[in-house]
C-alpha positions as CSV (number, residue, x, y, z in Angstrom):
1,X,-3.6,-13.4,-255.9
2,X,-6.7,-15.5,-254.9
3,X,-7.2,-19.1,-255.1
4,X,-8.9,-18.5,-258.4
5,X,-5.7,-16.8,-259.9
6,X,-7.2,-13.1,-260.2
7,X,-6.9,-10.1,-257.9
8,X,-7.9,-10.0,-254.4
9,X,-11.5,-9.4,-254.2
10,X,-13.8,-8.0,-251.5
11,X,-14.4,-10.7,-249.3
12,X,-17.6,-9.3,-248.2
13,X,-19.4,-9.9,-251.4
14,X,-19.4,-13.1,-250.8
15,X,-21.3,-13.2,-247.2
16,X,-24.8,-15.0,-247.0
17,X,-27.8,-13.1,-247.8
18,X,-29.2,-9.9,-245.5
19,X,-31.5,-11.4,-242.7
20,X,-34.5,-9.8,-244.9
21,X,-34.1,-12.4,-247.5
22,X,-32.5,-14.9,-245.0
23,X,-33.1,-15.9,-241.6
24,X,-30.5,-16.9,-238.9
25,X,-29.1,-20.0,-239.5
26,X,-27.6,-23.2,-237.7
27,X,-25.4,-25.4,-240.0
28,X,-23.6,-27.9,-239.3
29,X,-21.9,-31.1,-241.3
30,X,-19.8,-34.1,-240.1
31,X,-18.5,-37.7,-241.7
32,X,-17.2,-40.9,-241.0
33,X,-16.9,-40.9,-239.1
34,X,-18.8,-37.1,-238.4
35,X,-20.6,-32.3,-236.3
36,X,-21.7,-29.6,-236.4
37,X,-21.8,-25.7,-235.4
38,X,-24.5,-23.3,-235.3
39,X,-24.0,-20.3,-237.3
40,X,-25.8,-17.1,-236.9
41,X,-25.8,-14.5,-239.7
42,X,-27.3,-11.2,-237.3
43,X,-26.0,-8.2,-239.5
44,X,-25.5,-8.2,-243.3
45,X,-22.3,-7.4,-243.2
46,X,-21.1,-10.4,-241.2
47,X,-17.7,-11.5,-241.6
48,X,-17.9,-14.5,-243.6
49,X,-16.1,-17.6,-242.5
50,X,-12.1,-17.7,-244.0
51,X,-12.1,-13.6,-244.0
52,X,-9.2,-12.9,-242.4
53,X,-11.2,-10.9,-239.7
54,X,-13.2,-14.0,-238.6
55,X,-13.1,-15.3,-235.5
56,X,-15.2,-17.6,-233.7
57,X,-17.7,-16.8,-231.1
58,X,-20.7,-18.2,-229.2
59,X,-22.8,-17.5,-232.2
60,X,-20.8,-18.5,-234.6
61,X,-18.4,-21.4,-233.7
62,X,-16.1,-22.9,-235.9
63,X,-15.7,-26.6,-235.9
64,X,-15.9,-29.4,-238.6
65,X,-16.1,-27.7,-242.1
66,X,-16.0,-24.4,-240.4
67,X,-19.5,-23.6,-240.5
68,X,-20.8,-26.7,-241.3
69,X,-21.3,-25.7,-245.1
70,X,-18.1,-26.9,-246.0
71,X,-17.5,-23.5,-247.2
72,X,-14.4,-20.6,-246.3
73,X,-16.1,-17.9,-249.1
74,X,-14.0,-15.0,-246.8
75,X,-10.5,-16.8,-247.7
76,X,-7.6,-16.2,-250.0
77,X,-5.3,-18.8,-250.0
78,X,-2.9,-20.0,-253.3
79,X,-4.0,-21.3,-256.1
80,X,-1.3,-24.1,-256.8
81,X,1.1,-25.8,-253.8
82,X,3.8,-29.2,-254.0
83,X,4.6,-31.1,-251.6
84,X,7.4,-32.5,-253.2
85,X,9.5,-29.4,-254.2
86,X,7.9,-27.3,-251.2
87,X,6.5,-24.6,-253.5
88,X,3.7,-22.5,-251.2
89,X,4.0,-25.3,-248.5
90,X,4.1,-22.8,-245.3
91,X,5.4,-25.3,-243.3
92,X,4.1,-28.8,-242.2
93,X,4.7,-30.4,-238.7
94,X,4.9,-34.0,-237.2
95,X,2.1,-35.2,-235.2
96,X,2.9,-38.0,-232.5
97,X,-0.2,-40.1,-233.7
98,X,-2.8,-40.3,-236.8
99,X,-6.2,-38.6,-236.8
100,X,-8.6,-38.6,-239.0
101,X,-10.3,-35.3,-237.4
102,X,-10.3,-31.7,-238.9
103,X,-8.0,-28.9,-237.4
104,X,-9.8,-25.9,-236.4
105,X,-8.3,-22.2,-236.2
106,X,-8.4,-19.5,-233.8
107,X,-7.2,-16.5,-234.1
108,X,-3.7,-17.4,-234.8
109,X,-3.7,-20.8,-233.1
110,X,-3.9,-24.1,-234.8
111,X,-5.8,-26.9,-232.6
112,X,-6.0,-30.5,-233.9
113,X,-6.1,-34.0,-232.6
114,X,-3.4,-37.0,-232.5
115,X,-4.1,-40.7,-231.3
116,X,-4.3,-41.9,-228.6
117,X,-5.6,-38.7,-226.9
118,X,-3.9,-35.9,-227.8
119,X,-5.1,-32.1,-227.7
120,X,-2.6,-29.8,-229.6
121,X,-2.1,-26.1,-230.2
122,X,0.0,-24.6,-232.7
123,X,1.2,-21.3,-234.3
124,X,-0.6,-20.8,-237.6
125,X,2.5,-18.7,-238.5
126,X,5.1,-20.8,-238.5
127,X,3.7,-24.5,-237.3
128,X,5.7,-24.9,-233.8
129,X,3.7,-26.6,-231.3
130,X,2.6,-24.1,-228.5
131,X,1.1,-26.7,-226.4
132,X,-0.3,-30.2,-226.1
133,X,-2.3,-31.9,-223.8
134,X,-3.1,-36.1,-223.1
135,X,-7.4,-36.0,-222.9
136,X,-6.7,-38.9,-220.4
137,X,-10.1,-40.6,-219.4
138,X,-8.6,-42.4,-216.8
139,X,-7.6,-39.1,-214.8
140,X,-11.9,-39.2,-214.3
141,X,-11.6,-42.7,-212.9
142,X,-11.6,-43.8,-209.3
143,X,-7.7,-44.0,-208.0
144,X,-7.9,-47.7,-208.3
145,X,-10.2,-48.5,-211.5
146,X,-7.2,-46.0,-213.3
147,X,-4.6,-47.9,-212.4
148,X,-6.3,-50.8,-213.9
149,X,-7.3,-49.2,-216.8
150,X,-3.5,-47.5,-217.4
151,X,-2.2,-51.1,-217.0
152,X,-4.9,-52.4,-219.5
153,X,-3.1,-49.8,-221.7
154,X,-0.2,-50.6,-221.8
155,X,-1.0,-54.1,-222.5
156,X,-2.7,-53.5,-225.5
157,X,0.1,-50.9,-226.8
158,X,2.4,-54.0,-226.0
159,X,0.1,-56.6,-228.3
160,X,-0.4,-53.9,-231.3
161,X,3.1,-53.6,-231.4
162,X,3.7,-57.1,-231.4
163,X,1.3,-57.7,-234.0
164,X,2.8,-54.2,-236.5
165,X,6.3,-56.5,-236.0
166,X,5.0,-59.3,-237.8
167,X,3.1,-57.1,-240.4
168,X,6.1,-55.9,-241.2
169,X,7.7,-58.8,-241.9
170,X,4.5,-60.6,-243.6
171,X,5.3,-57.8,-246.4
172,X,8.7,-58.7,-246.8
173,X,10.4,-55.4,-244.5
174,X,12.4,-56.9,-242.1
175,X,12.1,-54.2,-239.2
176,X,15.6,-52.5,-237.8
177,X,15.0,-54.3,-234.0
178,X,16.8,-56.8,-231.7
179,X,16.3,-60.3,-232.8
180,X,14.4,-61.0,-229.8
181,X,11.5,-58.8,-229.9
182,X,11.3,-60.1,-233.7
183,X,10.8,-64.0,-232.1
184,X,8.6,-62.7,-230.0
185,X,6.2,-61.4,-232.4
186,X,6.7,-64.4,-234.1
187,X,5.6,-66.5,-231.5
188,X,2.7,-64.2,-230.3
189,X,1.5,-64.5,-234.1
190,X,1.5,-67.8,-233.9
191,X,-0.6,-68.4,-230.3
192,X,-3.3,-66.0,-231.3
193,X,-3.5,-66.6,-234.9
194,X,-2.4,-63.2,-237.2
195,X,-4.4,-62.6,-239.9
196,X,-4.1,-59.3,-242.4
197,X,-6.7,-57.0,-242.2
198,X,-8.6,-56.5,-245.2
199,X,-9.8,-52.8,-245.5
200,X,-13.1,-52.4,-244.0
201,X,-12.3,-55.0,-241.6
202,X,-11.7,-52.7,-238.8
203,X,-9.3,-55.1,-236.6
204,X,-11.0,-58.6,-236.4
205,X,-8.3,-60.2,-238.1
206,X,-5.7,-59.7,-235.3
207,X,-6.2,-62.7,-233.5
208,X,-8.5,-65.8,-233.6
209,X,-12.4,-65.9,-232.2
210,X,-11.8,-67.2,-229.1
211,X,-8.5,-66.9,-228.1
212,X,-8.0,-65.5,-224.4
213,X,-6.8,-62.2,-225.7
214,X,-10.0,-61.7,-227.3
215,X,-12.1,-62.5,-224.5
216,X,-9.6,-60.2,-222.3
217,X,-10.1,-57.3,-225.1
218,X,-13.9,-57.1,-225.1
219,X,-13.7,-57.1,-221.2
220,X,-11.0,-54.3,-221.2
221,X,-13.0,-52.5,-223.4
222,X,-16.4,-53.3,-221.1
223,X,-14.5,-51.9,-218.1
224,X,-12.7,-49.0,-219.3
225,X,-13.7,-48.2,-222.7
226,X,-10.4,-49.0,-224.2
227,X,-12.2,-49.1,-227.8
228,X,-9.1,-50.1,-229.9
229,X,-9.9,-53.0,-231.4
230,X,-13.0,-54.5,-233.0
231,X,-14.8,-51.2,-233.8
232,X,-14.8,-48.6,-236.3
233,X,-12.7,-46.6,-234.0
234,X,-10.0,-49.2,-235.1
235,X,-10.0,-47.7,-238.9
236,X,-11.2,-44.4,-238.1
237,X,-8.3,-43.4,-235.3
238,X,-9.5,-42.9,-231.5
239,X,-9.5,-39.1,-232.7
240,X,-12.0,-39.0,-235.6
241,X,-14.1,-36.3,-233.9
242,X,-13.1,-32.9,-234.7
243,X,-13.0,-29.9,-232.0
244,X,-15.5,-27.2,-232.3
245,X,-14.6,-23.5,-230.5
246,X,-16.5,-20.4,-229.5
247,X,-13.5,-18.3,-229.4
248,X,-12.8,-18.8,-225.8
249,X,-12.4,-22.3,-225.4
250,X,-11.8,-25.7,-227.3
251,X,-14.2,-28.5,-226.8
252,X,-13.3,-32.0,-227.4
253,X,-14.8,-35.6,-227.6
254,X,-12.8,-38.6,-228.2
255,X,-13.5,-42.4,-228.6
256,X,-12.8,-43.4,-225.0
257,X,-15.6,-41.9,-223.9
258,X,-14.2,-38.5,-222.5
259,X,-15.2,-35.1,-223.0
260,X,-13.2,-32.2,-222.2
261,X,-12.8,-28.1,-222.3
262,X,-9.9,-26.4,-222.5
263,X,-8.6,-22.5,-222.9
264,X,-6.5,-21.4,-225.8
265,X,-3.2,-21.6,-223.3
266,X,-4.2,-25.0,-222.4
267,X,-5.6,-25.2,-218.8
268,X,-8.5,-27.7,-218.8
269,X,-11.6,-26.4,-217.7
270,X,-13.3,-29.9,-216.6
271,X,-12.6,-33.3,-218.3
272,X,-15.8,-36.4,-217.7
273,X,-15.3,-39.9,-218.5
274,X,-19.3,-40.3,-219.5
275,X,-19.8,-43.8,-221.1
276,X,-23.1,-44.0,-223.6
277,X,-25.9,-45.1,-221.1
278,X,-26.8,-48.4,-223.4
279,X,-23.4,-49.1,-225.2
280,X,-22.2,-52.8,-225.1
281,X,-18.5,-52.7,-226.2
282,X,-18.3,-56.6,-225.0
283,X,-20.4,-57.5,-228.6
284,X,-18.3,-57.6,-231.1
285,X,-21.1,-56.4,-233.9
286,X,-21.4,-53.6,-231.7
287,X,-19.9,-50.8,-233.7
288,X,-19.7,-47.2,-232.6
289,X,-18.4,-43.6,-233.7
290,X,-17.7,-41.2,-231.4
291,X,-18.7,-37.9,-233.2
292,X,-18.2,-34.5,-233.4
293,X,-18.9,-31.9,-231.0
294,X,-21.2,-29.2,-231.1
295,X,-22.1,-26.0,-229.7
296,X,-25.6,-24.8,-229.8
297,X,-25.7,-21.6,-227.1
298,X,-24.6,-22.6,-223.8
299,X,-24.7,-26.1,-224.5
300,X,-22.2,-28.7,-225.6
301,X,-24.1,-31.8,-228.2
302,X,-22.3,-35.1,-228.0
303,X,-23.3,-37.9,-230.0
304,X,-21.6,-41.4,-229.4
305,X,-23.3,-44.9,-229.0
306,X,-26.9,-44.7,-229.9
307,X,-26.5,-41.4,-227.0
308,X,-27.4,-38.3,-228.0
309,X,-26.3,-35.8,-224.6
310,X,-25.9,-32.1,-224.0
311,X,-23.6,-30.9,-221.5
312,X,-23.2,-27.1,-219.6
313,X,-20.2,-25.9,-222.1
314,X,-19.2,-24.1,-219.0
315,X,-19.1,-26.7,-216.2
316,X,-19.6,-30.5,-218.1
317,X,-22.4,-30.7,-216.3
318,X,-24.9,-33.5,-218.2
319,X,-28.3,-31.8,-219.4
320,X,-29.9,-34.3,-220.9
321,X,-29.3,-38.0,-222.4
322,X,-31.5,-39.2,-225.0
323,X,-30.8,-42.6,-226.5
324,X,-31.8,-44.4,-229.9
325,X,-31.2,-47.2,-231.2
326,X,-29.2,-47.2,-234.4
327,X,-28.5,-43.7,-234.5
328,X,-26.6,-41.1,-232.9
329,X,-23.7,-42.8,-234.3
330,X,-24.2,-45.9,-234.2
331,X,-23.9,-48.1,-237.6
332,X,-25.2,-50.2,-240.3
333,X,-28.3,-47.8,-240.4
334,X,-27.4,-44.5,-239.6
335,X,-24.0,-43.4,-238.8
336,X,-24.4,-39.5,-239.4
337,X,-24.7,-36.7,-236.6
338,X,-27.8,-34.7,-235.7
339,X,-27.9,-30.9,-237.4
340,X,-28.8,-28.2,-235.3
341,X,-31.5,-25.6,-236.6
342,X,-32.8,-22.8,-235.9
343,X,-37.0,-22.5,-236.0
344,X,-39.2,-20.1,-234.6
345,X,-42.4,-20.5,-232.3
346,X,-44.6,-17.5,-231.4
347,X,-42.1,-14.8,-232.0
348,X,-39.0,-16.8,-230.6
349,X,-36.1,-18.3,-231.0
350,X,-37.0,-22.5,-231.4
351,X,-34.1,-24.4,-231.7
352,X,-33.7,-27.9,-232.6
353,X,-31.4,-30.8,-233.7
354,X,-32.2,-32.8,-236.4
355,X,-31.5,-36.6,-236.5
356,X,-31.2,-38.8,-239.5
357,X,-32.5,-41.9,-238.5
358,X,-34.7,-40.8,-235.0
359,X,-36.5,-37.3,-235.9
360,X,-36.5,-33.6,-234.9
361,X,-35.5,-32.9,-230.8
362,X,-35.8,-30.5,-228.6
363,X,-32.1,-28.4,-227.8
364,X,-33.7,-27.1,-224.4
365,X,-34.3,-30.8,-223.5
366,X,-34.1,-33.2,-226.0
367,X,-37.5,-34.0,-226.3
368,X,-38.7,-35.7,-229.6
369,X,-40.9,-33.8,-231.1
370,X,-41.1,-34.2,-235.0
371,X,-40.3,-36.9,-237.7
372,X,-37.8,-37.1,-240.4
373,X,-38.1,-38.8,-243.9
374,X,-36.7,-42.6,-243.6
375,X,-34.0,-43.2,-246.4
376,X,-33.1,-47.4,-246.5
377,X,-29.7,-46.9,-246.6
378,X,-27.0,-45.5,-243.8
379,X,-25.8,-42.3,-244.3
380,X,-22.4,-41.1,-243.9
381,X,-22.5,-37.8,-244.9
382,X,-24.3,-34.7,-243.0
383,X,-27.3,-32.8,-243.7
384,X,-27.0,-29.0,-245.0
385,X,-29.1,-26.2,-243.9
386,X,-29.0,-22.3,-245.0
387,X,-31.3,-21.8,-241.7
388,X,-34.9,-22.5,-244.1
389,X,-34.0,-26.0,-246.4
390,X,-32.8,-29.1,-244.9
391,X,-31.4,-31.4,-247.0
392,X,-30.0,-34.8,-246.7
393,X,-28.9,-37.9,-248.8
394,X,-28.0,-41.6,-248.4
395,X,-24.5,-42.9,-248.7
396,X,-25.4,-46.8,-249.4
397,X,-22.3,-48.9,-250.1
398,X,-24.1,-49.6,-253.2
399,X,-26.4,-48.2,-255.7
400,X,-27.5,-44.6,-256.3
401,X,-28.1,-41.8,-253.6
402,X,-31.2,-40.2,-252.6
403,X,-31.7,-36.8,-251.4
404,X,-34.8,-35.0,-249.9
405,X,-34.9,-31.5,-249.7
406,X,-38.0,-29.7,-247.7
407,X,-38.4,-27.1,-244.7
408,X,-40.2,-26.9,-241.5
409,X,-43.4,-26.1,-239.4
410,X,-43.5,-25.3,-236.2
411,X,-47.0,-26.5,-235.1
412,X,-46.5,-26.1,-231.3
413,X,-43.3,-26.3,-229.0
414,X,-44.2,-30.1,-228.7
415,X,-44.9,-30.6,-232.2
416,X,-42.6,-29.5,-235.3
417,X,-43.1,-31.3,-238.9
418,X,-41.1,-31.7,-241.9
419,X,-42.4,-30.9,-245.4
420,X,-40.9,-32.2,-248.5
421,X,-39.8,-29.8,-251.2
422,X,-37.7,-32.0,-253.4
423,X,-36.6,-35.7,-253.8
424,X,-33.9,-36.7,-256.7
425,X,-32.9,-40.3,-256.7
426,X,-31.5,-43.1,-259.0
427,X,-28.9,-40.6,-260.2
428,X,-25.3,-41.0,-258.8
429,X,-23.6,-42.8,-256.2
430,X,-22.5,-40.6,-253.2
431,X,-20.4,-42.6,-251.2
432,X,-19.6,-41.1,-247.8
433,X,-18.8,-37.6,-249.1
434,X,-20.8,-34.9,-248.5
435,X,-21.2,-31.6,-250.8
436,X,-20.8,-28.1,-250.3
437,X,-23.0,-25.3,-249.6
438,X,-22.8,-22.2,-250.7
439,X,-25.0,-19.3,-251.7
440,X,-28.0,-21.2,-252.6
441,X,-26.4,-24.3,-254.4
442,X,-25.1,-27.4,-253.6
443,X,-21.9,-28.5,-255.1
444,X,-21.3,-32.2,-256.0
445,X,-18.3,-31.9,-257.8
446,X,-17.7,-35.7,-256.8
447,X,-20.9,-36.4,-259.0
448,X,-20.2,-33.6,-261.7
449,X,-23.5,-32.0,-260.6
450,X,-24.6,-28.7,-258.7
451,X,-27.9,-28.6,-257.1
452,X,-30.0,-25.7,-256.4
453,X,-30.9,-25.5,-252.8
454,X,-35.0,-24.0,-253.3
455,X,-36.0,-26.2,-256.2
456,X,-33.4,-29.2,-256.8
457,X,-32.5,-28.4,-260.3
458,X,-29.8,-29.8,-261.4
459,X,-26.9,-28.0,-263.5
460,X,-23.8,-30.1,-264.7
461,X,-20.2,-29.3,-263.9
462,X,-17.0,-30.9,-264.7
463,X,-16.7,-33.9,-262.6
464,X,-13.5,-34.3,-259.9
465,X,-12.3,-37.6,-258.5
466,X,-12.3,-37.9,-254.5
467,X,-11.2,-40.2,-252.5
468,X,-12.1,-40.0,-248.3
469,X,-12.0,-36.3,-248.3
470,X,-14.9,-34.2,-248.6
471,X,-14.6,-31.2,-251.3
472,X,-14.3,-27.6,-249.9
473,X,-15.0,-24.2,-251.2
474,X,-11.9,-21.6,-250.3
475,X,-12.9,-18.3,-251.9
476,X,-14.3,-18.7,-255.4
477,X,-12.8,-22.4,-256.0
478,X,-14.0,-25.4,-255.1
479,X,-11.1,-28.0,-253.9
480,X,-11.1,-31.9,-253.9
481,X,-8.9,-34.3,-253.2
482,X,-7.8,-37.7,-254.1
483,X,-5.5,-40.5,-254.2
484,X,-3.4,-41.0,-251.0
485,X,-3.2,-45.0,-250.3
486,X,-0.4,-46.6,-249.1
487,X,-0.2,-49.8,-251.6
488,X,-1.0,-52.0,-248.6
489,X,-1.7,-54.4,-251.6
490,X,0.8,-53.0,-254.4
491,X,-2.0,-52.2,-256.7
492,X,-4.1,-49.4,-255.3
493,X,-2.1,-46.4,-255.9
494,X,0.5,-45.5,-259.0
495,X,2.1,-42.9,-256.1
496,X,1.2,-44.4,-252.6
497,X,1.1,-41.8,-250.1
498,X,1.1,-39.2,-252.7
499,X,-2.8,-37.0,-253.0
500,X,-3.3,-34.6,-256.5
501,X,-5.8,-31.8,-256.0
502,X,-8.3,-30.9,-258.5
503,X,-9.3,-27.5,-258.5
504,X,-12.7,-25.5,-260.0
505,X,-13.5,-22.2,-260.7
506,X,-17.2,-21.0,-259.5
507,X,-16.7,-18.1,-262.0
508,X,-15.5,-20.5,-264.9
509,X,-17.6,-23.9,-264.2
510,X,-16.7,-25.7,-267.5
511,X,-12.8,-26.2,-266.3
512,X,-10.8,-27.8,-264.1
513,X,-7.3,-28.0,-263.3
514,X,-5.9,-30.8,-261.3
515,X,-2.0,-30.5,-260.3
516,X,0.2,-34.0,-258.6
517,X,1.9,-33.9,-255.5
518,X,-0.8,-31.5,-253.6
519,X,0.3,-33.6,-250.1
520,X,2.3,-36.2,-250.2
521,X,2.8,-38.6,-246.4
522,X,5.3,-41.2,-246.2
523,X,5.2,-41.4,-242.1
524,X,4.8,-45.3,-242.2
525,X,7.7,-45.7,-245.0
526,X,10.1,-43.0,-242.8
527,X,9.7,-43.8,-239.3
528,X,10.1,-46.9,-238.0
529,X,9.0,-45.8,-234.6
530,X,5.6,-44.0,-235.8
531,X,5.1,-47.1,-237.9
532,X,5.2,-50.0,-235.3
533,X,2.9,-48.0,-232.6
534,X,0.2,-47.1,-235.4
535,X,0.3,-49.7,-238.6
536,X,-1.6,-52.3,-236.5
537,X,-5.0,-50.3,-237.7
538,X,-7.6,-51.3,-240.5
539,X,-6.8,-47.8,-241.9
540,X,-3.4,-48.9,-243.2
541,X,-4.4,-47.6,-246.8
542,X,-5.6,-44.4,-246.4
543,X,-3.5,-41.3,-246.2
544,X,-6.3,-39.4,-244.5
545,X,-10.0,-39.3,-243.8
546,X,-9.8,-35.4,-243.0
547,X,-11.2,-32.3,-244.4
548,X,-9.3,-29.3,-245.7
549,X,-10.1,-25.5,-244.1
550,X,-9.6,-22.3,-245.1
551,X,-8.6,-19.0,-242.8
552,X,-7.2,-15.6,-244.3
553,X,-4.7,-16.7,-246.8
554,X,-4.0,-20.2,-245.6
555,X,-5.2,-23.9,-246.5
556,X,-4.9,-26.1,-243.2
557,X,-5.0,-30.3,-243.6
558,X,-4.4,-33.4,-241.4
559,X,-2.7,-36.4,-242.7
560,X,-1.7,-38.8,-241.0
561,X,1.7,-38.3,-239.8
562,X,1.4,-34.3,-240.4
563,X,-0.8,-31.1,-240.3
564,X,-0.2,-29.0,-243.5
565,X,-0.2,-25.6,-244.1
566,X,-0.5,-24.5,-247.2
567,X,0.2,-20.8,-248.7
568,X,2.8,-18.2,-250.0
569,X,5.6,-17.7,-247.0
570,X,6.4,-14.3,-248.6
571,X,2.6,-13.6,-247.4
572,X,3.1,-12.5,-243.7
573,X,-0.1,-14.2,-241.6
574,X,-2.9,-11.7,-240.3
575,X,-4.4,-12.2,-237.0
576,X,-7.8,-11.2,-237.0
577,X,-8.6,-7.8,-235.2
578,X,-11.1,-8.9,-232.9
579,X,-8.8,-11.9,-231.4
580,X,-8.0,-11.3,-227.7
581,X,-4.2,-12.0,-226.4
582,X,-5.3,-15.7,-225.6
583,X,-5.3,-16.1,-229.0
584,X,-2.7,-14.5,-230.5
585,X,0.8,-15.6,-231.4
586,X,4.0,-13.3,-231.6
587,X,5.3,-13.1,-235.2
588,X,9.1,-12.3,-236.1
C-alpha cells in the first residue's frame, strides 16, 4: 500500500513537468536554522526524488528536504506507524549527541549528524552504524593552537556538565552520582551565578555578566571557535546544518567553523577550519547559524556569519568569499540561506544564488548583480523555485507573513532583475516553517491554505498543527508534525516527548487524519549519561528541529537521541539500480 492507503501507483506520474513546459531547475530550501541543492530535470522521464531508483548525482544532489521542495513525490512509504507499540517502526538507533539537522540517503546508506561533531553512516536496512567519523576542526590547527583548543574543550564539557548537575537537581531529580561531584556543582552554581534558561534564551543564563568564566568563554570562542555558548548554536545543536551529496561523496559544515568531504566508506577527502572573514564571536549580541551546504556544479556554497563562500567540492579549495552584513546567516534580520537558480544569458547556462536580505550573485564568482524585494521582518524559512517563480515569505515573531512571488530577467551577465508577479500579505502567521512545493502549488498545511505557484490564488485545505518541523510531501500525502516538548516547565505538553502526526491526502483535500505516538524520545528521562553531557542547552524543550524524508518505501527522522525509520519490516528495502558498491549495503 502507499502512504495514501491505495495501491501502488506509477511513480513516474508524478515527475515534474517535460523540459517543453518546464525548464531546468535549481531548488533548494533550509531552516533554522537552514540549504539547498540544485536540481536538474534533463529528460521527462526523470526519476523523481523518493522513487526507489533515485539516486543522487552532480545534477541532482540530495540534501536538506531532498530537493529543496520539501517534496519525495517517487516514495511509498506506510500510511500509519507507533512508536509506542513498534507497529511499522523499522528500526530506530541511538545517536551519541542531539542534532537538529536532516539525514540524507544514498543508495542504501543512511548519513546524519550528532553533536559535538559527528559524521555517521548507517544501513538503511536494518539501522546499524557502518561508520562514524569526529569532523574535528582542530585536526586543521597548528600542533600547538590544537592543543589549546582540545584543552579549551574539555573545559567547557567540564563546566556544561557541572551546570546539567545542578539543573537536575533545581527540578527536583536528584542525579544517580558520587556526592562529591554533586557539591561541586553546587558550589560552581553558586561562584558563577546559575540561572534557568528560558526558551529562546540560547545559554545566557549559565552564569553571571561578568564573571571570569564568561570573559574566558568569549575569548575561547574568539580563538578557536568553540561556539557553545551564547549563540543560536546553543539551542540549535553545533550540528544544525544538514549534509548535501552528489552520489559520490558527503559534504559537511558544522558550527565550529569546519568544512569537510568525505566518501561513502568514510575516508575524508580534505577537512578546513575556515573562520567567517568578519565574525566577532567575542560580542555577545553576535549571533550566528552555520547553514547548510550546497552543491551547485563543481562547487561547494557555505553560508555562516554574514560569509557567503564557495569551495572546489573536489579539493576545499576557497573560490570566493563574499560578506554581508546581516545576512548569510546571520540574525535579527535575515537568518535564511541563499537559493541557487538557474537563468539563462545568450543561449547559456546563468546560474545564480539568490539571497534574502543582500540580492541576486554570481555562482562563477559571487559577484552582485541583481536586487531582491526587502520584506521588514527576518525570515526563517527558505525560498521555493520550480526553475521560473521565486517565491519567498517573512517569518516575523509576530504578526502576519508576507510573500512575493515573481521571476527573473537576465539583462546582461552583470545585471539580472527581479519582477514581481504576486504579493499576499496580512493573512496568516508563518512562523519559521516553510511549505511544500509540488507540481505547481504551494502547500501551507500549517496555515490551512494552498497557493498556486503562477498566479497566488489561494485554495483552502484542512488546517494541521506543527510545531518546529517543516511539513513534507511523501507520495500523494502531505505529513506534519507536532507536539514533542519535554515539559521543561510542566505545562507545555500533555505527553512530553511524545510527537502525533497529521496526515493529508492530495487526492482527498477536505480530510485529515492525525494518529498519537508517531515518535516518541525520552533520551533525557532514560539516560542519565546522554542527559548530563547535552541538557545544559537552551533547546531543553524541543524534541526535534529536523525534517522528515522520504526514499523508496521508507520515512527517515532525527530526534534528538535517535534517527527513525519508519516502514513495514515485512517490506524488504530496494537499493536503487544505478548505486555503485560504495553505496550499497549487504542485506540478509
Amino acid at each position: 500500500m502507499t502512504l495514501d492507503g491505495s495501491k501502488r501507483m506509477n511513480p513516474l506520474k508524478h515527475t515534474l513537468r517535460p523540459p517543453s513546459k518546464r525548464r531546468s531547475v535549481w531548488i533548494y530550501y533550509v531552516l533554522a536554522g537552514m540549504a539547498a541543492l540544485a536540481v536538474s530535470a534533463d529528460a521527462p522521464a526523470a526519476v523523481p526524488f523518493g522513487h526507489r531508483d533515485f539516486y543522487p548525482s552532480t545534477e541532482r544532489p540530495v540534501g536538506l528536504r531532498g530537493d529543496g521542495s520539501g517534496a519525495w513525490p517517487g516514495a511509498t512509504p506506510v500510511r500509519e506507524w507507533n512508536a509506542t507499540t513498534g507497529r511499522n517502526i523499522a528500526w530506530k538507533t541511538p545517536m551519541p549527541g542531539p542534532s537538529f539537522s536532516q539525514p540524507v540517503v544514498v543508495g542504501d546508506k543512511v548519513f546524519t549528524l550528532a553533536d559535538p561533531n559527528w559524521l555517521l553512516c548507517l544501513s538503511a536496512v536494518d539501522g546499524k552504524i557502518l561508520w562514524q567519523k569526529a569532523v574535528d576542526h582542530t585536526t586543521a590547527m597548528p600542533p600547538e593552537k590544537a592543543a589549546k583548543a582540545r584543552a579549551a574543550m574539555a573545559f567547557w564539557e567540564d563546566q556544561f556538565r557541572q551546570y546539567s548537575i545542578w539543573l537536575d537537581l533545581k527540578r527536583g531529580s536528584m542525579p544517580k552520582l558520587p556526592q562529591a561531584e554533586i557539591d561541586r556543582a553546587l558550589r560552581a552554581a553558586e561562584e558563577h551565578g546559575y540561572a534557568v534558561n528560558g526558551p529562546g534564551q540560547a545559554n545566557f543564563n549559565m552564569m553571571q555578566r561578568g564573571d571570569p568564566l564568561w570573559n574566558r568563554l568569549w575569548q575561547d570562542q574568539t580563538d578557536y571557535s568553540l561556539y557553545y555558548f551564547g549563540h543560536w548554536e546553543g539551542i540549535l545543536t553545533q550540528t544544525l546544518p544538514t549534509p548535501v551529496s552528489d552520489g559520490e561523496h558527503v559534504f559537511v559544515n558544522m558550527s565550529n567553523d569546519q568544512i569537510a568531504c568525505y566518501d561513502l566508506n568514510g575516508n575524508c577527502q580534505w577537512l578546513i577550519w575556515d573562520r567567517p572573514a568578519k565574525a566577532v564571536p567575542a560580542k555577545s549580541e553576535h549571533v550566528r547559524y552555520a547553514l547548510s551546504p550546497q552543491l551547485v556544479g563543481d562547487k561547494l556554497i557555505v553560508t555562516a556569519c554574514g560569509e557567503m563562500r564557495a569551495y572546489d567540492k573536489r579539493t576545499g579549495k576557497k573560490l570566493w568569499g563574499v560578506f554581508q552584513k546581516k545576512d548569510f546567516g546571520d540574525y535579527w534580520v535575515k537568518v535564511s540561506a541563499p537559493v541557487p537558480m538557474r537563468l539563462s544569458h545568450s543561449g547559456q547556462p546563468f546560474d545564480v544564488l539568490l539571497s534574502p536580505g543582500s540580492g541576486i550573485y554570481r555562482v562563477r564568482d559571487g559577484q552582485n548583480v541583481g536586487a531582491l524585494p526587502v520584506f521588514k521582518g527576518y525570515e526563517g524559512s527558505l525560498a521555493l523555485t520550480d526553475g521560473e517563480f521565486y517565491v519567498r515569505k517573512d517569518a516575523p515573531d509576530s504578526g502576519n507573513s508576507v510573500r512575493v512571488a515573481g521571476r527573473f530577467k537576465v539583462a546582461s551577465e552583470d545585471r539580472v532583475e527581479f519582477e514581481e508577479t504576486w504579493r499576499t500579505s496580512g493573512r496568516t502567521k508563518s512562523g519559521n516553517v516553510t511549505d511544500v512545493l509540488f507540481d505547481g502549488w504551494i502547500y501551507s498545511p500549517q496555515n490551512g491554505q494552498r497557493l498556486e505557484l503562477a498566479t497566488g490564488r489561494i485554495e483552502e485545505i484542512p488546517q494541521t498543527p506543527v510545531r518546529y518541523v517543516n511539513p513534507v510531501l511523501g507520495g500523494r500525502l502531505l505529513v506534519t508534525l507536532n507536539g514533542g516538548n519535554y515539559d521543561r516547565h510542566g505545562q507545555r505538553e500533555k505527553n512530553p516527548g511524545v510527537m502525533n502526526a497529521t496526515v493529508l491526502s492530495l487526492d482527498d483535500l477536505k480530510k485529515s487524519a492525525t494518529f498519537e505516538a508517531a515518535f516518541v524520545d525520552q533520551r533525557y528521562a532514560e539516560d542519565e549519561a546522554f542527559r548530563l553531557r547535552w541538557r545544559w542547552r537552551g533547546n531543553g524543550d524541543a524534541m526535534s528541529n529536523s525534517s522528515p524524508l522520504f526514499q523508496a518505501n521508507r520515512m527517515f527522522f532525527r530526534t534528538v537521541g535517535y534517527l527513525w525509520c519508519v516502514g513495514d519490516a515485512k517490506e524488504s528495502w530496494p537499493t536503487p539500480s544505478s548505486a555503485p558498491a560504495a553505496a550499497r549495503v549487504k542485506q540478509p
